[in-house]
TIRO-2110 file (N, C-alpha, C; in Angstrom, 1 decimal):
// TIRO-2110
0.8, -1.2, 0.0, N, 1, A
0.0, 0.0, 0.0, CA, 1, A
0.9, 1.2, 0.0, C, 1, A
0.7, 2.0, -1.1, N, 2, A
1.5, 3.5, -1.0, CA, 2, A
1.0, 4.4, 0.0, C, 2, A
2.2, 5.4, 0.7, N, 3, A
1.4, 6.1, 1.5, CA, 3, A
0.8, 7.6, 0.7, C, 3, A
0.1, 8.5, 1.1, N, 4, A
-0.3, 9.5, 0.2, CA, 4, A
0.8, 10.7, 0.6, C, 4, A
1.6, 11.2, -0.3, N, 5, A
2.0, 12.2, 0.2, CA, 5, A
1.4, 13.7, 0.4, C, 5, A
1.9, 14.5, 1.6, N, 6, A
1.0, 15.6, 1.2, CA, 6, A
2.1, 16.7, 1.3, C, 6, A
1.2, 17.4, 0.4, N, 7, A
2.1, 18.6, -1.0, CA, 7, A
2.0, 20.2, 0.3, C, 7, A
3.3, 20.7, 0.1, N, 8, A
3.3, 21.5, 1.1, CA, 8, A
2.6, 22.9, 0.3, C, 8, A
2.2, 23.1, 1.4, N, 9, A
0.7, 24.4, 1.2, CA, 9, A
1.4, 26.0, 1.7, C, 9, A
1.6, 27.1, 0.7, N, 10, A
1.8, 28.0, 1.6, CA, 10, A
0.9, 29.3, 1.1, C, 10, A
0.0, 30.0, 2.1, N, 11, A
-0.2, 31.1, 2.1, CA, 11, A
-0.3, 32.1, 1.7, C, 11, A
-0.9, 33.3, 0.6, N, 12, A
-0.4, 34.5, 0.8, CA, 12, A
-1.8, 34.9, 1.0, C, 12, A
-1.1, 35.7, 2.1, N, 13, A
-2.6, 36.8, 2.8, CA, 13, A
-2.1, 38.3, 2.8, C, 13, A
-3.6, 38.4, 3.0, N, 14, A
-3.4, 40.1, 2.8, CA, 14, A
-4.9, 40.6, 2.7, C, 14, A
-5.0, 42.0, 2.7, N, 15, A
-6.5, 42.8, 2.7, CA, 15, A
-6.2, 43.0, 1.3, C, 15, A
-7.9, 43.0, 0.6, N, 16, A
-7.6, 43.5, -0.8, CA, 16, A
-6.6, 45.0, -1.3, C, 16, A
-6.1, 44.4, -2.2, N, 17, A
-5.3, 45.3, -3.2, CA, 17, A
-4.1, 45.5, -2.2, C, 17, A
-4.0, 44.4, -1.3, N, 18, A
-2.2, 45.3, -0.6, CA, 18, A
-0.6, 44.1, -1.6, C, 18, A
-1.6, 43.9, -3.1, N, 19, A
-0.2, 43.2, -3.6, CA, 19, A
0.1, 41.5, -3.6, C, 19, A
-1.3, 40.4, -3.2, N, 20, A
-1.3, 39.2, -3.2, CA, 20, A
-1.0, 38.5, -4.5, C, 20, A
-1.7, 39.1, -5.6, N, 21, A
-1.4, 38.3, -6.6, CA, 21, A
-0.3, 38.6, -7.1, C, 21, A
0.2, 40.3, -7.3, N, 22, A
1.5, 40.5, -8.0, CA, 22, A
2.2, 39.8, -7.4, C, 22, A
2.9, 39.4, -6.0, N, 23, A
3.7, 38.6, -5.3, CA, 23, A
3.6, 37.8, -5.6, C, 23, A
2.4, 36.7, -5.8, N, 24, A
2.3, 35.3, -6.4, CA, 24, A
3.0, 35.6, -7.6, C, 24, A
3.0, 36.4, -8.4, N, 25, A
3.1, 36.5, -10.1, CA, 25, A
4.7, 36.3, -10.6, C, 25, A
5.2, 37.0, -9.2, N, 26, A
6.9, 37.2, -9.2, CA, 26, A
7.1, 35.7, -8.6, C, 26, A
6.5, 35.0, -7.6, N, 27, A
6.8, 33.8, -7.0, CA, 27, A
7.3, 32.6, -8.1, C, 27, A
6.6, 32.8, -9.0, N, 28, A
6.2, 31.4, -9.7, CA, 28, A
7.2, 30.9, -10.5, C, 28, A
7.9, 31.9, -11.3, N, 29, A
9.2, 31.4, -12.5, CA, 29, A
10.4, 31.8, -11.4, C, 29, A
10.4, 32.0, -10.0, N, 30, A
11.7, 32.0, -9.4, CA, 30, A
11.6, 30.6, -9.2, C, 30, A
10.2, 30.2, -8.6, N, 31, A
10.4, 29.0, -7.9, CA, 31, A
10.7, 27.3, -8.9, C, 31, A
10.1, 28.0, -10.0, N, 32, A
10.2, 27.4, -11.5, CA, 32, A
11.7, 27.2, -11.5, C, 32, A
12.1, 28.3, -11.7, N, 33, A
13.7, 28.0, -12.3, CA, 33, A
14.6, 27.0, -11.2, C, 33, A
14.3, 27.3, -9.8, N, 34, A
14.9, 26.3, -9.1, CA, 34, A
14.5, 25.3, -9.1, C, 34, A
13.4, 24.3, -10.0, N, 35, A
13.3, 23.1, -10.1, CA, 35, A
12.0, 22.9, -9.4, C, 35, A
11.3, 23.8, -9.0, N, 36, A
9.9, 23.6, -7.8, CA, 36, A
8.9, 23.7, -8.7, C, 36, A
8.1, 22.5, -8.9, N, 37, A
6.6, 23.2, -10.0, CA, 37, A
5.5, 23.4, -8.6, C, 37, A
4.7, 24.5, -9.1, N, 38, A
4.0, 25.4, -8.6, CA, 38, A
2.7, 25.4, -9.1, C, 38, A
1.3, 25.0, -8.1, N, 39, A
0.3, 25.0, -8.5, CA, 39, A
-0.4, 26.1, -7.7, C, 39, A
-1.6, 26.9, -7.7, N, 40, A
-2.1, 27.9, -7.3, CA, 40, A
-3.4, 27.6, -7.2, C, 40, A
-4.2, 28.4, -5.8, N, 41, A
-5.8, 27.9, -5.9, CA, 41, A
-5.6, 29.8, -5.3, C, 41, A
-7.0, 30.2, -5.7, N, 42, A
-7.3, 31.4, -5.0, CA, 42, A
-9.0, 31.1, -4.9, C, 42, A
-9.1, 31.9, -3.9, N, 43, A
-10.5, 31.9, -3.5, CA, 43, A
-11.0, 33.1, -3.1, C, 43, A
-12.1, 33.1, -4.1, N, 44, A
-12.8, 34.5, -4.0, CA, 44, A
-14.2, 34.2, -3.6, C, 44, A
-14.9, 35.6, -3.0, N, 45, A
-16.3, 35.4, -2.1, CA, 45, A
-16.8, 35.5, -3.4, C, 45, A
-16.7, 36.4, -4.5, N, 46, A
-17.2, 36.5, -5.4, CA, 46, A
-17.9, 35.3, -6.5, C, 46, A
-19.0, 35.1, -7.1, N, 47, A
-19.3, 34.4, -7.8, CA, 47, A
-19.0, 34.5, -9.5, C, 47, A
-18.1, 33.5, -9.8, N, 48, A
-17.6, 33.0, -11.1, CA, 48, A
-18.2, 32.4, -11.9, C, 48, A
-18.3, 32.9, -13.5, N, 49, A
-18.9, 32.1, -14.4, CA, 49, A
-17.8, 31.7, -15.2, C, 49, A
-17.5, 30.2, -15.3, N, 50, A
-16.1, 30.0, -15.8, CA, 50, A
-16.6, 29.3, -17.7, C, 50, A
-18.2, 28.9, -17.5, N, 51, A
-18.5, 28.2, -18.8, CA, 51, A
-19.2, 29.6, -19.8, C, 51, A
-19.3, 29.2, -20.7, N, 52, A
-19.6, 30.1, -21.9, CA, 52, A
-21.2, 29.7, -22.7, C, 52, A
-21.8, 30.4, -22.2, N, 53, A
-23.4, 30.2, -23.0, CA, 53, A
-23.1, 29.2, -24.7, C, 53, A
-23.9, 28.5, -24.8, N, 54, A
-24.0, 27.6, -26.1, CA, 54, A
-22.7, 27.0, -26.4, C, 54, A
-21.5, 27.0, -25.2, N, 55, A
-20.8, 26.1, -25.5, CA, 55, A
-20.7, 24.4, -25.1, C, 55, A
-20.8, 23.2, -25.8, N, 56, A
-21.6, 22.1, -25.2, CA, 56, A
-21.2, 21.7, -23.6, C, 56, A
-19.6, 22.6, -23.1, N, 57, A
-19.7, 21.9, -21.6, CA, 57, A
-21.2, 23.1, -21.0, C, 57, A
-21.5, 24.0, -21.2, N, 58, A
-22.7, 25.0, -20.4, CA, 58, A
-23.4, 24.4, -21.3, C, 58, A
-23.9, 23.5, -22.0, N, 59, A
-25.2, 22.6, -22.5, CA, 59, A
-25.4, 21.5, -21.5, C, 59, A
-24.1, 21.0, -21.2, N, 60, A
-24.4, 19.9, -20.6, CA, 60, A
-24.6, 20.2, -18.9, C, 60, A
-24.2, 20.5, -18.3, N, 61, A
-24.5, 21.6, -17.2, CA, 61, A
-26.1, 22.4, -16.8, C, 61, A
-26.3, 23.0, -18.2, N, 62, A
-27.4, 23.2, -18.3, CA, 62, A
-28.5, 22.5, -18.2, C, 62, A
-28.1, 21.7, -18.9, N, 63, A
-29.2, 19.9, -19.0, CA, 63, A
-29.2, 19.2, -17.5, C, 63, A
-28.2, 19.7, -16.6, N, 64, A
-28.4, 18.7, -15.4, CA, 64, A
-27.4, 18.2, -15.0, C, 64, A
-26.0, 18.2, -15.6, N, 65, A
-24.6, 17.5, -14.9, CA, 65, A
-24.2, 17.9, -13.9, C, 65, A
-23.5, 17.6, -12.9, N, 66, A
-23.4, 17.9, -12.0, CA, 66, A
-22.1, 18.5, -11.8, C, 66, A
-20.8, 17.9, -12.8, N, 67, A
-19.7, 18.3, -13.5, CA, 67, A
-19.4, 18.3, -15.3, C, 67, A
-19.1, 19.1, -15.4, N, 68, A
-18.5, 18.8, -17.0, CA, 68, A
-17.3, 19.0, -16.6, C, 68, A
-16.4, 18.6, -17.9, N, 69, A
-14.6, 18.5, -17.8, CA, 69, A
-14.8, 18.9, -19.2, C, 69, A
-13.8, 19.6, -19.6, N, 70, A
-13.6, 19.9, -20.9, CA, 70, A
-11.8, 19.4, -20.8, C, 70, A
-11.8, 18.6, -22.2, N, 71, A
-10.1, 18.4, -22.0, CA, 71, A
-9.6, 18.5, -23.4, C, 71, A
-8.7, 19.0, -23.4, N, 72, A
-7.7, 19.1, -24.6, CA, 72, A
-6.5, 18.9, -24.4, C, 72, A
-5.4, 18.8, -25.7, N, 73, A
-4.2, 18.3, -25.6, CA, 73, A
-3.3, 19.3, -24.5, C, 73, A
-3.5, 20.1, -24.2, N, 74, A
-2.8, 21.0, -23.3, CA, 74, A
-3.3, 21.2, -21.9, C, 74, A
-4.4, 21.5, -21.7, N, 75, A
-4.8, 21.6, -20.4, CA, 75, A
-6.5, 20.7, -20.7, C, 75, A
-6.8, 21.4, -19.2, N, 76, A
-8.5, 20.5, -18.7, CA, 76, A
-9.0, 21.6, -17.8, C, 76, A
-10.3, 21.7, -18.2, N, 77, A
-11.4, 23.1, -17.5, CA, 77, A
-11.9, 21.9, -17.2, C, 77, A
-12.5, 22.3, -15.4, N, 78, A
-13.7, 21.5, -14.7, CA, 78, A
-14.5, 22.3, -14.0, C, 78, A
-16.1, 22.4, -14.6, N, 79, A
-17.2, 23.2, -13.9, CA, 79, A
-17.8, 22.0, -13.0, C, 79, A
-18.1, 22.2, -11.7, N, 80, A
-18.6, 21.3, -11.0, CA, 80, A
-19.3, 22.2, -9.8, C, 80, A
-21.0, 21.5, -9.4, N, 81, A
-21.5, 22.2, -8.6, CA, 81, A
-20.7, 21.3, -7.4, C, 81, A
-21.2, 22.4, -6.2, N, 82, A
-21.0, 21.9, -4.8, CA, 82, A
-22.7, 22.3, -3.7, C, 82, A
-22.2, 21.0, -2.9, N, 83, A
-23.4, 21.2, -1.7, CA, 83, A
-22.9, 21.9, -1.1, C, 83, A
-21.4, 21.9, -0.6, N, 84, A
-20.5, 22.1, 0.6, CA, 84, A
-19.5, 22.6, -0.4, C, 84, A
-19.0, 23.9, 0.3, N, 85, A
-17.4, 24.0, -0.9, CA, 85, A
-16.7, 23.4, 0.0, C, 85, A
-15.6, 22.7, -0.9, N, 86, A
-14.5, 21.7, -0.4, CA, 86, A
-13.3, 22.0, 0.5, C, 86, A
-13.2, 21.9, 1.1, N, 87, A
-11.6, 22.4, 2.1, CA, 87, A
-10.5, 22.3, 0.9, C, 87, A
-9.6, 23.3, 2.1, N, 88, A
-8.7, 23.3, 1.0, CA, 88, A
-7.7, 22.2, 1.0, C, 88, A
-7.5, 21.4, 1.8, N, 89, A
-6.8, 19.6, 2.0, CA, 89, A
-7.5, 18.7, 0.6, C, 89, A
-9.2, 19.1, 0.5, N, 90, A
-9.5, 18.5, -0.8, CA, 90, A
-9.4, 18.5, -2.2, C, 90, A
-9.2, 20.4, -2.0, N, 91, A
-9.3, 21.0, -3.8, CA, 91, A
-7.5, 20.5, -3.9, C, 91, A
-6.9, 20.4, -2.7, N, 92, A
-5.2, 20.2, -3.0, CA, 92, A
-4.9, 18.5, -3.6, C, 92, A
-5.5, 17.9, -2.6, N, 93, A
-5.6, 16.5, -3.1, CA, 93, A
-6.3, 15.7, -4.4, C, 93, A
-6.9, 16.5, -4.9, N, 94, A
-8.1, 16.9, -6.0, CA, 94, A
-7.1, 17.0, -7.4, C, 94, A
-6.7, 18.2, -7.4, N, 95, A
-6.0, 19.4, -8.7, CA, 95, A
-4.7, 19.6, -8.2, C, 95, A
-3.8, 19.0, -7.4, N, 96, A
-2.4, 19.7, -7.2, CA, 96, A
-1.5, 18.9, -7.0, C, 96, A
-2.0, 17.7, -7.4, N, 97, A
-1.5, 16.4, -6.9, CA, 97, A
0.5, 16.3, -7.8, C, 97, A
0.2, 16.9, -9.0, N, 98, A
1.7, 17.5, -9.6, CA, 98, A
2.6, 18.7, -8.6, C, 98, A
2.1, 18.9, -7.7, N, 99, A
2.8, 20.5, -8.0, CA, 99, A
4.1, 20.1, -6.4, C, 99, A
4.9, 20.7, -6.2, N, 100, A
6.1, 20.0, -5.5, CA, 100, A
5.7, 21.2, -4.3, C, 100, A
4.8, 22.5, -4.6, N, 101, A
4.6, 23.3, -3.6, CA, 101, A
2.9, 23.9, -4.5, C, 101, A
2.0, 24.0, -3.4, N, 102, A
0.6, 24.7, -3.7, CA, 102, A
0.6, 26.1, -2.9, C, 102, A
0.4, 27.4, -3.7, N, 103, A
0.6, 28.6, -3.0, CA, 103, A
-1.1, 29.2, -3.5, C, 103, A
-1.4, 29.3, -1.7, N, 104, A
-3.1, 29.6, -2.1, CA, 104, A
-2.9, 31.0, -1.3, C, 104, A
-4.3, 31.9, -2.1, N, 105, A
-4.4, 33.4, -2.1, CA, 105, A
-5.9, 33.3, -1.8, C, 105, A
-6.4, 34.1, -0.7, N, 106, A
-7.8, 34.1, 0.1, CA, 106, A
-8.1, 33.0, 0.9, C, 106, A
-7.2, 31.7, 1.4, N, 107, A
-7.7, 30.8, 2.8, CA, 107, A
-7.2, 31.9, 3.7, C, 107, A
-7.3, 32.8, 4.6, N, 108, A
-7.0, 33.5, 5.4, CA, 108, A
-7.3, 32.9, 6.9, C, 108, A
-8.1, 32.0, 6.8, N, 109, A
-9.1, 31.0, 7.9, CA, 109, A
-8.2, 29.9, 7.8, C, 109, A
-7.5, 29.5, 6.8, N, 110, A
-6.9, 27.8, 6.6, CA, 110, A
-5.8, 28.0, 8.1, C, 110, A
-5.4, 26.9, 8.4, N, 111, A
-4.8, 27.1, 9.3, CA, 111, A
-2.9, 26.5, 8.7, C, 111, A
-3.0, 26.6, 7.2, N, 112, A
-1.7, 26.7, 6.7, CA, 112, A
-0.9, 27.7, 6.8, C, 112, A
0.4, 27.7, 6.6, N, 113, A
1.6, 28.7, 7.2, CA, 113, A
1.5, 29.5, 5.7, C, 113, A
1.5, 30.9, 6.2, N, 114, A
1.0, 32.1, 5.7, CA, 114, A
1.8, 33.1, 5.9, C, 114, A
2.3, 33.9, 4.7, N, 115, A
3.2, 34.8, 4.6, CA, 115, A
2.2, 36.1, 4.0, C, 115, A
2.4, 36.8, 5.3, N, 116, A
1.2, 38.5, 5.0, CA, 116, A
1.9, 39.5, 4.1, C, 116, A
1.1, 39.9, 3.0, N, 117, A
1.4, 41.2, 2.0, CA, 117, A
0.5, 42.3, 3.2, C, 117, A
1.4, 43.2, 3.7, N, 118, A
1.2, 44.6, 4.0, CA, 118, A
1.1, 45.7, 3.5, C, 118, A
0.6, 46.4, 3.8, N, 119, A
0.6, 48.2, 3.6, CA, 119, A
-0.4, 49.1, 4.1, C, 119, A
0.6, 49.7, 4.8, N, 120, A
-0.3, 51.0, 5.5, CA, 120, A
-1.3, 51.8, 4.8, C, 120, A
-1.2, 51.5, 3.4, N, 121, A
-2.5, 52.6, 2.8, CA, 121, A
-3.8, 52.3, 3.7, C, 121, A
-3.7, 51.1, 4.2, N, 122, A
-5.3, 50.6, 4.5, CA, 122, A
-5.1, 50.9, 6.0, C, 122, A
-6.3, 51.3, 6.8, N, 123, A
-6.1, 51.7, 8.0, CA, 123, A
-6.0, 50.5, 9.0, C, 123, A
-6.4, 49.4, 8.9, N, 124, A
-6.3, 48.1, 10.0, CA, 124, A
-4.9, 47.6, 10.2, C, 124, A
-4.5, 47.0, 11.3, N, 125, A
-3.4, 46.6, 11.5, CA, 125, A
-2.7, 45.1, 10.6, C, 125, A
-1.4, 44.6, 10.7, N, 126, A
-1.0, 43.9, 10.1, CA, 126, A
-2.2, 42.6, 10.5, C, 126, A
-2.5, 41.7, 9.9, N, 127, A
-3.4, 40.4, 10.1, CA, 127, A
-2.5, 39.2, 11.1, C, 127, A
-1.1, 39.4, 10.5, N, 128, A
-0.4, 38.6, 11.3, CA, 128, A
0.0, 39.0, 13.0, C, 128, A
-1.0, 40.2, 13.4, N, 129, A
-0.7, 40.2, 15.2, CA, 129, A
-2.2, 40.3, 15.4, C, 129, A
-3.0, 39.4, 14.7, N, 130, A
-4.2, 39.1, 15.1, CA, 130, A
-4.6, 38.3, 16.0, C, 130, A
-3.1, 37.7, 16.1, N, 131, A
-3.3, 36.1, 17.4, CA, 131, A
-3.2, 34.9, 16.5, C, 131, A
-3.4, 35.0, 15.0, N, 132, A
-3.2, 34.0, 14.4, CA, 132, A
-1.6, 33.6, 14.1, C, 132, A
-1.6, 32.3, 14.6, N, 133, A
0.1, 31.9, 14.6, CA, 133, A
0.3, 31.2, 13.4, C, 133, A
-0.3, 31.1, 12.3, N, 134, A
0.4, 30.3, 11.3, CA, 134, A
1.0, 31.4, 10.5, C, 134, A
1.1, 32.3, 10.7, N, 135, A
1.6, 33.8, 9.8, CA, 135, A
3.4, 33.3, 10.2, C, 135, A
4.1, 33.4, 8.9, N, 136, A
5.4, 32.9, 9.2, CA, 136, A
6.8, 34.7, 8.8, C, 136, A
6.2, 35.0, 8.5, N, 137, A
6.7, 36.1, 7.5, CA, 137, A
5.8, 37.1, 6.8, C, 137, A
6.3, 38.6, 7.0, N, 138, A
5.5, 39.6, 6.4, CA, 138, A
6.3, 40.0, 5.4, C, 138, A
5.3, 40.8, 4.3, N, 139, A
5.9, 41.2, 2.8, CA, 139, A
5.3, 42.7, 3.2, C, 139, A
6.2, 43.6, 3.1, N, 140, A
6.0, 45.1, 3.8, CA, 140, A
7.4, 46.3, 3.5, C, 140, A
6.5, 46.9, 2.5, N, 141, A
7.9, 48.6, 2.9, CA, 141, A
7.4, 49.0, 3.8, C, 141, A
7.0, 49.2, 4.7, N, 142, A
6.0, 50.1, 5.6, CA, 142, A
7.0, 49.5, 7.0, C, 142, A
7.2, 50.8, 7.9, N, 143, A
7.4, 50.3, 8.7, CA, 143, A
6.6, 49.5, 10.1, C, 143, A
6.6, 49.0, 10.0, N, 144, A
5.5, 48.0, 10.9, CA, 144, A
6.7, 46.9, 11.8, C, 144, A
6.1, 46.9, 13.4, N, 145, A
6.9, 46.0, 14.1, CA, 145, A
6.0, 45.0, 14.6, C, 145, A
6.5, 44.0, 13.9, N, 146, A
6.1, 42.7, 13.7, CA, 146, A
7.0, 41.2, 14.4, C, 146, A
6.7, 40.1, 14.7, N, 147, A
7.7, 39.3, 15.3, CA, 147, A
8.3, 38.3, 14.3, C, 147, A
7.9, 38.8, 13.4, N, 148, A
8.1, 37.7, 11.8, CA, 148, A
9.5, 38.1, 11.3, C, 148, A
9.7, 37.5, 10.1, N, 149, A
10.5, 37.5, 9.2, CA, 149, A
10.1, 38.2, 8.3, C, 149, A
11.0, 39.9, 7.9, N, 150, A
10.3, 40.8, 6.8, CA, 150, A
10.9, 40.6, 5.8, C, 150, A
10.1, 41.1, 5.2, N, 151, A
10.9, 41.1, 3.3, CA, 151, A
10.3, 42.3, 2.7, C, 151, A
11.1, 43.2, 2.1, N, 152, A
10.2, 44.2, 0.9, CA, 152, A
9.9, 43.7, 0.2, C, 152, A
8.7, 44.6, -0.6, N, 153, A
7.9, 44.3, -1.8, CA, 153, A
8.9, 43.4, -3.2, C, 153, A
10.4, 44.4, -3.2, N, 154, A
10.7, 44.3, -4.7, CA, 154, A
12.0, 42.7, -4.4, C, 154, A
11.8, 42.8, -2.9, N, 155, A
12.6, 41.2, -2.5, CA, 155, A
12.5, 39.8, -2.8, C, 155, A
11.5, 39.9, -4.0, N, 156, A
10.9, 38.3, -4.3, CA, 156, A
11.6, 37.6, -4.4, C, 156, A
13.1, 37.3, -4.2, N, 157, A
14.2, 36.4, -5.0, CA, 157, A
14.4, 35.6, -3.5, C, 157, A
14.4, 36.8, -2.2, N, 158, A
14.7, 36.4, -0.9, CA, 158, A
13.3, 35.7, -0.5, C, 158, A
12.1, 36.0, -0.7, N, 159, A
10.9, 35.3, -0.5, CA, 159, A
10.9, 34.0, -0.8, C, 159, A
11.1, 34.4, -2.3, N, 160, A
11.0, 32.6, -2.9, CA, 160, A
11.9, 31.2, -2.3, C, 160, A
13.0, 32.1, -2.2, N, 161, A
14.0, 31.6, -1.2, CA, 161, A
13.7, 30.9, 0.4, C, 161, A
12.9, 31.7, 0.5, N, 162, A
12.7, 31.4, 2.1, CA, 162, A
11.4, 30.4, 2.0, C, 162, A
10.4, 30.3, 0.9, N, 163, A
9.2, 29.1, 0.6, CA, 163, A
10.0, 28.3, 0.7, C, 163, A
11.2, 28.2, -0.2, N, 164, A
11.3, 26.9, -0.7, CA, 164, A
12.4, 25.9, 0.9, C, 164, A
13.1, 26.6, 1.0, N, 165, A
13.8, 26.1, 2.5, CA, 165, A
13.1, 26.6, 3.4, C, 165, A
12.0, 27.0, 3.8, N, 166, A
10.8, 26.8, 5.1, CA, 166, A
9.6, 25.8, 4.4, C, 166, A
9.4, 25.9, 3.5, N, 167, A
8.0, 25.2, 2.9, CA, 167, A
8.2, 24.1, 2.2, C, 167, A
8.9, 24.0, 1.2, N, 168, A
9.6, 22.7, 0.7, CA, 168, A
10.6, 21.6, 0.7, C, 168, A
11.4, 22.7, 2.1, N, 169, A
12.7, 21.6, 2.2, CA, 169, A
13.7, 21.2, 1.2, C, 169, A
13.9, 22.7, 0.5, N, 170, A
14.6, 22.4, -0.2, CA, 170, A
15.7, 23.8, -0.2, C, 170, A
16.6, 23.6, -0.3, N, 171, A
18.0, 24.8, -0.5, CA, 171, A
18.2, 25.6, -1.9, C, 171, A
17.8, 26.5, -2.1, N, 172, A
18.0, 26.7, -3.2, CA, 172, A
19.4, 28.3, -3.1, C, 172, A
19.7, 28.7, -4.2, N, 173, A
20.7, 29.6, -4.4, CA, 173, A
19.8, 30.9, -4.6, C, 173, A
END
């Protein structure tokens, strides 16, 4: 019997617009080039239309499926309703089963280790001296005193750096 391995999960939080995705955006070909493939889940309150009127996966949907898959030689779209939306242990075990590290944007609730995008434009305090202890490291020009590990905005090379030997266990240059 094989055991399941599980795929290390890390974090980026933040209040809207303090810079979560651009960070992810710089994350991904550093972590690429050091040999790390990188899967991404983000979660929005917002509601998504991901199928396209009169195309047959939104016919079939339409008619009653409960999932369509659309697959082609390069990638695979999956529309699927939910009773319950899924934790994020499931969507990871689910869709990220490739990825050597999964870097999710909106579980702010997950109780995975989380690296906070800051900035004073917004009037509330950093999220990471909320009491929540999975916050490992803040991303911040702003001076803010914090008990973490800081990095500036334009430091992504030292960020990625620190995923991959805190989150992946691995050494990179």
């Amino acid at each position: 019997m094989t055991e399941s391995v599980k795929i290390p999960v890390i974090g980026i939080a933040g209040r809207s617009g303090s810079g979560k995705t651009t960070l992810i955006e710089g994350l991904i070909p550093l972590l690429r080039k050091a040999g790390i493939s990188v899967a991404v889940i983000k979660h929005t309150h917002h509601d998504l239309e991901f199928d396209v009127p009169g195309k047959d996966s939104y016919r079939f949907k339409l008619a009653g499926a409960s999932t369509a898959v659309l697959v082609t030689r390069s990638g695979m779209g999956i529309v699927k309703d939910f009773e319950k939306e899924p934790s994020l242990d499931e969507i990871v075990s689910l869709y990220a089963t490739d990825a050597d590290v999964v870097i999710v944007e909106g579980f702010k609730h997950e109780k995975a280790p989380k690296i906070e995008v800051y900035t004073k434009e917004r009037p509330e305090p950093p999220l990471c001296l909320s009491g929540d202890d999975t916050y490992i490291a803040i991303v911040t020009d702003d001076d803010v005193d914090v008990p973490l590990p800081r990095f500036t905005r334009n430091d992504v090379s030292s960020i990625a750096r620190f995923i991959a030997v805190h989150i992946v266990k691995k050494d990179i240059p």
